[in-house]
C-alpha positions in Angstrom: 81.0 -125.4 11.9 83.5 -126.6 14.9 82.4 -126.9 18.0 84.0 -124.4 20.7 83.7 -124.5 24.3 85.0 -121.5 26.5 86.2 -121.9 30.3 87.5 -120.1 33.2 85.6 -117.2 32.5 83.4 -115.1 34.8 79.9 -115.2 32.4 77.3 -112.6 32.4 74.3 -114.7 31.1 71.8 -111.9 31.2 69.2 -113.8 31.5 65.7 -113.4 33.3 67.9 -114.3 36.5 70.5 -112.5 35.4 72.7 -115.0 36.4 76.7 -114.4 36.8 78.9 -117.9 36.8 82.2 -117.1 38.2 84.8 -119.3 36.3 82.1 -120.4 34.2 82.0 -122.2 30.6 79.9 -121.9 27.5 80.3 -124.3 24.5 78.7 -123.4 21.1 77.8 -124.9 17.8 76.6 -124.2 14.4 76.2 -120.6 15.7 74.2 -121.7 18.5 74.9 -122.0 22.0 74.9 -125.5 23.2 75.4 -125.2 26.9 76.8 -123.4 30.1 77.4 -123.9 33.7 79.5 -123.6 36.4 83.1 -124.0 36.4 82.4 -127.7 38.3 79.8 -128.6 35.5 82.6 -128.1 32.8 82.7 -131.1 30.1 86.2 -132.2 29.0 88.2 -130.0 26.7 89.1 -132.9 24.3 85.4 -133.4 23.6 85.7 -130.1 21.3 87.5 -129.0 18.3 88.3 -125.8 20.2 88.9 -125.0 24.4 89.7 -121.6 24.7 90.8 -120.3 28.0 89.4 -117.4 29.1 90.2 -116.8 32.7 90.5 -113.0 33.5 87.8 -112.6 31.3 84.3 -110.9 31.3 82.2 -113.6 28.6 78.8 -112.1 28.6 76.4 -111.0 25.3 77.1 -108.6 22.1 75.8 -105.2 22.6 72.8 -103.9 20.7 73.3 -100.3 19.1 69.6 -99.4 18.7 69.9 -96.5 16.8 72.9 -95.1 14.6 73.7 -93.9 11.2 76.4 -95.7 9.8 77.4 -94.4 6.9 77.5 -90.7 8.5 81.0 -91.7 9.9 81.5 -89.0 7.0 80.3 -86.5 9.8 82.4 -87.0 12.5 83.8 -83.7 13.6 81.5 -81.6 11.1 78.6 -80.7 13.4 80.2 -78.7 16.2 78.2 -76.5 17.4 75.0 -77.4 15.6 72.5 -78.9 16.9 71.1 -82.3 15.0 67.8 -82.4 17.2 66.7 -79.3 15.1 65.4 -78.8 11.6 67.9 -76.2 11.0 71.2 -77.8 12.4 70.4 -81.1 11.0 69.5 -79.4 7.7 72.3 -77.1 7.6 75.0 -79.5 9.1 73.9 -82.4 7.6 71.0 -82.4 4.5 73.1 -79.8 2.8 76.5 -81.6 2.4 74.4 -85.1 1.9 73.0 -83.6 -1.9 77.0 -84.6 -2.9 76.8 -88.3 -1.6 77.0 -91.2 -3.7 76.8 -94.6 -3.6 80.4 -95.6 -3.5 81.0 -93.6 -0.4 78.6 -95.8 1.5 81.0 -99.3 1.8 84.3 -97.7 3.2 81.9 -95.5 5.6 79.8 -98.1 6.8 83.2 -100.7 6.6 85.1 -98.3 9.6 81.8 -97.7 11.5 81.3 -101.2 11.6 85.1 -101.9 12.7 84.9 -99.6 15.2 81.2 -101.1 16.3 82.6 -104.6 17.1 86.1 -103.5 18.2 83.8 -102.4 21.1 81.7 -104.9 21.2 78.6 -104.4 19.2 77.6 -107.3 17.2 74.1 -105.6 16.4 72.9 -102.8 15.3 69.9 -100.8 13.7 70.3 -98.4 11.0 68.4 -96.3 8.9 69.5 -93.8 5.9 69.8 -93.8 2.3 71.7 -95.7 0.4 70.1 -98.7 2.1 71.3 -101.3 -0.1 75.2 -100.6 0.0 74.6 -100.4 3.8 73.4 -103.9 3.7 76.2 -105.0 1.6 78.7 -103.3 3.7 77.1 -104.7 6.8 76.9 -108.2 5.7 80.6 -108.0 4.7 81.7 -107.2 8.2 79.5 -109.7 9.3 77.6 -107.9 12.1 74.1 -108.5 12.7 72.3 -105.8 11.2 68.4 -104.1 11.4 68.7 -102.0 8.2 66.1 -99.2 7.8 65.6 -97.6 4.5 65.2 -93.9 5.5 63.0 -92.1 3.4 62.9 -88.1 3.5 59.9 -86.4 1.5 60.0 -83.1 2.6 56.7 -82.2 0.9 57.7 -83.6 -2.3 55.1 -85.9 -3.0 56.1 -87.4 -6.1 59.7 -88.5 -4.1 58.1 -89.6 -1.5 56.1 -92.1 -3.8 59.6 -92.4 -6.0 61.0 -93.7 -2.4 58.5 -95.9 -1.2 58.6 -98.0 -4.1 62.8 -98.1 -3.7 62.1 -98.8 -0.3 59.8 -102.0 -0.5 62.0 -103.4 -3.3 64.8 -103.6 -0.7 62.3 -105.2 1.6 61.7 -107.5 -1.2 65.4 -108.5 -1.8 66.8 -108.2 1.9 64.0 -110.9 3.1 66.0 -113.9 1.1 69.6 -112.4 2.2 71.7 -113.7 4.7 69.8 -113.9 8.0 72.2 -111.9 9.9 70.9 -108.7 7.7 67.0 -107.5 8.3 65.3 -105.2 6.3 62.9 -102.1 7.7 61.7 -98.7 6.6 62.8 -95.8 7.7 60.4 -92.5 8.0 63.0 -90.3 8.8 60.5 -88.2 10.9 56.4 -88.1 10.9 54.8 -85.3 9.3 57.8 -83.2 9.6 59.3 -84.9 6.4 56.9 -87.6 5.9 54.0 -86.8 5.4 50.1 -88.5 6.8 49.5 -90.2 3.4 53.2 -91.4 3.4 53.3 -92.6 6.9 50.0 -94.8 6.1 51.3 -96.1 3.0 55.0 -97.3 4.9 52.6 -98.8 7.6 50.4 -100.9 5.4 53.2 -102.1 3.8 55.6 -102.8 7.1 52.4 -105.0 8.6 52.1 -107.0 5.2 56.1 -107.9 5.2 56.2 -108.4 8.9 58.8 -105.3 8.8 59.7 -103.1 11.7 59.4 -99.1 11.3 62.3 -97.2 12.6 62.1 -93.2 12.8 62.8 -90.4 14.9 60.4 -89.3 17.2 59.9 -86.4 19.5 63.4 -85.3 19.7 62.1 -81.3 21.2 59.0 -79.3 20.6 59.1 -78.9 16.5 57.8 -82.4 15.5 54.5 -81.9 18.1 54.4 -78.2 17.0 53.8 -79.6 13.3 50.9 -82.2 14.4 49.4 -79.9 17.3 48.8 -77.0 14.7 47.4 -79.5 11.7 45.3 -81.8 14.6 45.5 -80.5 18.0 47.3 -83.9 18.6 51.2 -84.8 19.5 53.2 -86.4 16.9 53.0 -89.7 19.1 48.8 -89.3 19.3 49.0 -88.2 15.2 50.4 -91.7 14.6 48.3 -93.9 16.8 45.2 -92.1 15.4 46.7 -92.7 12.0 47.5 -96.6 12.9 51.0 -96.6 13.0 51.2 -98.0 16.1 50.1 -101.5 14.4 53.1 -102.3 13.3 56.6 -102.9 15.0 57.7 -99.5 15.9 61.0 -98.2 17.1 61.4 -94.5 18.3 64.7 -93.1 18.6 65.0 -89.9 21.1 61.9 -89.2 22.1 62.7 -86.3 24.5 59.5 -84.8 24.4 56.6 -87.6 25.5 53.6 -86.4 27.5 52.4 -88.9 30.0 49.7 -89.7 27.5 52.3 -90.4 25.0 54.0 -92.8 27.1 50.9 -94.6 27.4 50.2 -95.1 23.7 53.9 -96.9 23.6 52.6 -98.8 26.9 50.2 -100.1 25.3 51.3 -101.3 22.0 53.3 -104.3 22.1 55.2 -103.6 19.5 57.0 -100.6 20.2 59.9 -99.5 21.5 61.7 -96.6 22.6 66.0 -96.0 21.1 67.3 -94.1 24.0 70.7 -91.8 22.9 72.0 -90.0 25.9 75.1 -89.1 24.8 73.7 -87.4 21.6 70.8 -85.9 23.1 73.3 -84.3 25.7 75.6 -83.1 22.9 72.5 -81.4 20.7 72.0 -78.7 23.8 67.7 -79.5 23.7 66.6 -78.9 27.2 64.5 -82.6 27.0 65.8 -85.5 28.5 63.8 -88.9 27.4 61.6 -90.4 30.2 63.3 -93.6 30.5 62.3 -94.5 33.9 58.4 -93.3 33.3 58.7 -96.0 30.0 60.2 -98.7 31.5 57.7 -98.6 34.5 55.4 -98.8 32.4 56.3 -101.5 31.0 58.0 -99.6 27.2 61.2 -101.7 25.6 63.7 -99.3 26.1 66.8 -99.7 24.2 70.3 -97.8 24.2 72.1 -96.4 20.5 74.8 -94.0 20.1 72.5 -92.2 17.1 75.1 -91.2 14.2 79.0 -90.4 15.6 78.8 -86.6 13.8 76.0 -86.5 17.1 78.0 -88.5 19.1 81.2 -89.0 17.8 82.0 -92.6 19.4 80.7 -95.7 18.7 81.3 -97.1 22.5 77.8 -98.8 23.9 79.7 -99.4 27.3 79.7 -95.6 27.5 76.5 -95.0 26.9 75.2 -97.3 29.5 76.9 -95.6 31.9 75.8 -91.8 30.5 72.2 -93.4 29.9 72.5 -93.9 34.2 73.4 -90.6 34.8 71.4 -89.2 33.1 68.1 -90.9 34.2 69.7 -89.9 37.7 69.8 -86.6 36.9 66.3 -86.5 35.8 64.9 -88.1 38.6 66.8 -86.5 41.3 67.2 -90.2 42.7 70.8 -91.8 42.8 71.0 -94.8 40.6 67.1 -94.8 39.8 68.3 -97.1 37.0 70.3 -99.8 38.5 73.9 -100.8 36.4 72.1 -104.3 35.7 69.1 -102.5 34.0 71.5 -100.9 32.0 73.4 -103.7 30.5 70.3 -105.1 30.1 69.3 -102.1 27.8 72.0 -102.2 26.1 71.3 -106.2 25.6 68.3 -108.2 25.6 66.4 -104.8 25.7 68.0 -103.7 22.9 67.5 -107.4 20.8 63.7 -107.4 22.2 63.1 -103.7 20.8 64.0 -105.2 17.2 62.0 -108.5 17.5 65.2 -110.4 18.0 65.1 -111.4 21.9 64.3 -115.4 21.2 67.4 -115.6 19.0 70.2 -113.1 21.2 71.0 -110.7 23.8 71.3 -113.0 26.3 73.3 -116.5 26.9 70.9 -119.3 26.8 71.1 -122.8 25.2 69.8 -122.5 21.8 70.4 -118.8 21.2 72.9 -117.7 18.5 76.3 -117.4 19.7 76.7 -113.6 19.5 79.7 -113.6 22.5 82.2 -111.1 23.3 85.1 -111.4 26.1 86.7 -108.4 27.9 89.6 -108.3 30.0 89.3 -107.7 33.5 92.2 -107.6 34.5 93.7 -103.6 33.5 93.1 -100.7 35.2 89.5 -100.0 36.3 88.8 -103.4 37.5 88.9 -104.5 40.5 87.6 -106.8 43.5 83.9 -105.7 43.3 80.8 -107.1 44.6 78.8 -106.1 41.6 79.8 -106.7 38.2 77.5 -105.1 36.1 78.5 -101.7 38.1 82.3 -102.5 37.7 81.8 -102.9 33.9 79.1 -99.7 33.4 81.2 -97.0 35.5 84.4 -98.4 35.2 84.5 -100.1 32.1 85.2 -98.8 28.4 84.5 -100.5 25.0 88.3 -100.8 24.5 88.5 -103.6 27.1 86.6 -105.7 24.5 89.0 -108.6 23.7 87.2 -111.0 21.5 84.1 -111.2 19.3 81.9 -113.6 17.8 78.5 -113.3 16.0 76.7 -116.4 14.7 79.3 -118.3 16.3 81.7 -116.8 13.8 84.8 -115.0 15.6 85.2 -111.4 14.2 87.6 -110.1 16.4 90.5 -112.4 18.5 92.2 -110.4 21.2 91.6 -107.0 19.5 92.4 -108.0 15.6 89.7 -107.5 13.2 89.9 -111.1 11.0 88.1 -110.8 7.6 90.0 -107.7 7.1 92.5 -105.6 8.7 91.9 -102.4 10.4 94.5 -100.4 8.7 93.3 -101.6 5.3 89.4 -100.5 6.4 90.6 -97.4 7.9 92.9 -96.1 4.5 89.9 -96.9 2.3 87.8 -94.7 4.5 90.0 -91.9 4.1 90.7 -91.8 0.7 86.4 -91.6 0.6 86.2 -89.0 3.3 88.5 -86.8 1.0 86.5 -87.4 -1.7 83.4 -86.9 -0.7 84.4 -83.1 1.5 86.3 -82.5 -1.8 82.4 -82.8 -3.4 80.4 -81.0 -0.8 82.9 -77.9 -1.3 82.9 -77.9 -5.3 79.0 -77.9 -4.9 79.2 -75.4 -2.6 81.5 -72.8 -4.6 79.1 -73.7 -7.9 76.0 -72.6 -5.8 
């Protein structure tokens, strides 16, 4: 691969200084990151195949999207008014109309939501649904980086659940020798709500013997500790230590409802994490609001996703940095009890240590894969500013994203998808939208 160096630009390195290099450069490799420095340090142009010149720019590390639902892009506009957080929203809103999916809907679905990902600078994110496969096709074709959980839903049906398992560790099996940009996990959509207790100690036994990660949703109101407190007198989060989940890698999406004991099991298992979606959790009307600064005191991962865009509706990580502050402020009662560094950081390195992932990206650091984007700094919103990571959280917007790269491979060049253009992504996805509403209503007026 040519080598590339970048100058001129003002770099966000988000690294455990958290340096910022105004007028900085950063040269890369073989998908790897081969040095940076300050604008005086700069080696010479000629000695690269490439010198781009970013000056006005913001160069700093691809966002993580910790939680989301691809393929749900299907959604989008369908679940006004319903709540997903609930059994009965996400059952009526969204289970119902998913009995007429099939597996050619997935690749234009997951084909926009992944345009719209890195035209706003995501160049990872972590999924979980059905389908799993095509989602990993789909994904490796736009060439994000891509944490793909294969969501299994039981729903007390014992002989699917054991039907899914098996579907589900054959994908592990595939996925491992794939391209490394695409890494397979299971995906208990919910403990003992829809998985059941031998399920969820069946997916763990075999998550800890492939080295997989376990994403779910997890306390996201009162009904999933309702289910464990009247089986167990235990929350859902206790119900799963007690039933050594906790063991393996374990990433939580929502969890609006943790007790302070709760918090403590995640404290004290190094493995897990915590997928923090304010914008969805604001839209689903719960009264819970997750802990974040209780976690990250002590010491929980806590990581920023948008959850699925028929929740949230936009796939725009700079925005949820800046509702993930505002909402933390609003639970505390303390102005800016998460500082606008913290949140970049979730939304980075946070986000890329939640899914094992932190020694190859979220931050800019000599030897790490050269996941990069650029955004201009120079339009409205931007100005003099002595702090930069505020400037971009509360002033800045996912459609300032310029330029993409992941692996060192640019994606996207001053707003242009390049393995495939928008318009061609977009009209495939809406000749499968049509189709598939068509389905839902013909199964609806057979019913």
């Amino acid at each position: 691969m040519a080598s590339t160096l970048i100058y001129g630009a003002t770099i966000m390195t988000v690294d455990s200084r958290d340096r910022i290099l105004d007028g900085g450069w950063l040269s890369f490799e073989d998908g790897r990151i081969t040095g940076l420095g300050e604008a005086v340090d700069c080696p010479p142009r000629g000695d690269f195949d490439a010198a781009l010149d970013m000056a006005g720019k913001l160069l700093m590390p691809g966002l993580v999207n910790a939680h989301t639902h691809s393929a749900m892009i299907l959604f989008r506009g369908h679940a006004e008014g319903q709540s997903l957080l609930t059994m009965d929203g996400w059952y009526n809103a969204i289970r119902e109309p998913e009995l007429a999916m099939v597996a050619d809907d997935m690749a234009p679905a997951v084909a926009l939501s992944c345009a719209e990902m890195a035209l706003s600078g995501t160049t990872t994110f972590c999924d979980q649904y059905f389908f799993a496969e095509e989602i990993a096709e789909a994904a490796a074709q736009s060439g994000l980086r891509a944490v793909i959980a294969y969501g299994i839903v039981q729903l007390g049906d014992e002989e699917k659940g054991v039907e899914e398992l098996a579907k589900a560790t054959a994908f592990l099996e595939r996925q491992r020798s794939a391209d490394g940009r695409i890494i397979p996990w299971f995906g208990p959509h919910a403990p003992y709500v829809d998985n059941s207790e031998a399920l969820l100690k069946a997916e763990t036994e075999i998550a800890l013997a492939y080295g997989s990660g376990l994403h779910l949703h997890m306390a996201a109101g009162p009904e999933d500790n309702e289910e464990t407190m009247a089986r167990y007198g235990l929350t859902a989060t206790e119900a799963l230590e007690r039933d050594g989940f906790f063991k393996a890698r374990v990433h939580a999406a929502h969890c609006l409802d943790l007790s302070d004991n709760d918090i403590a099991i995640f404290a004290r298992s190094p493995a897990a994490s915590v997928a923090h979606c304010a914008s969805a959790s604001l839209r689903s009307g719960k009264p819970g609001i997750c802990p974040v600064h209780d976690l990250r005191k002590a010491g929980v991962t806590v990581s920023l996703g948008t959850d699925n865009v028929a929740a949230n509706n936009s796939y725009d990580m700079i925005a949820e940095m800046r509702i993930a502050g505002l909402l933390a402020t609003h639970r505390e009662g303390v102005a800016q009890v998460i500082s606008s560094r913290e949140l970049v950081r979730m939304a980075t390195i946070d986000g890329a240590r939640a899914l094992g992932l932190d020694h190859d990206i979220g931050s800019l650091e000599i030897g790490k894969a050269a996941d990069l984007i650029t955004l201009d700094l120079s339009g409205p919103g931007y100005s003099d500013c002595p702090d930069l990571a505020a400037l971009l959280v509360y002033s800045g917007s996912g459609r300032d994203v310029r330029d993409v790269w992941v692996a060192g491979e640019r994606l996207v060049i001053n707003r242009q998808l390049v393995r495939q253009p928008y318009h061609e992504i977009r009209n495939r996805y809406s000749e499968a939208y049509r189709s598939f509403w068509s389905r839902v209503k013909a199964r609806k007026a057979a019913a």
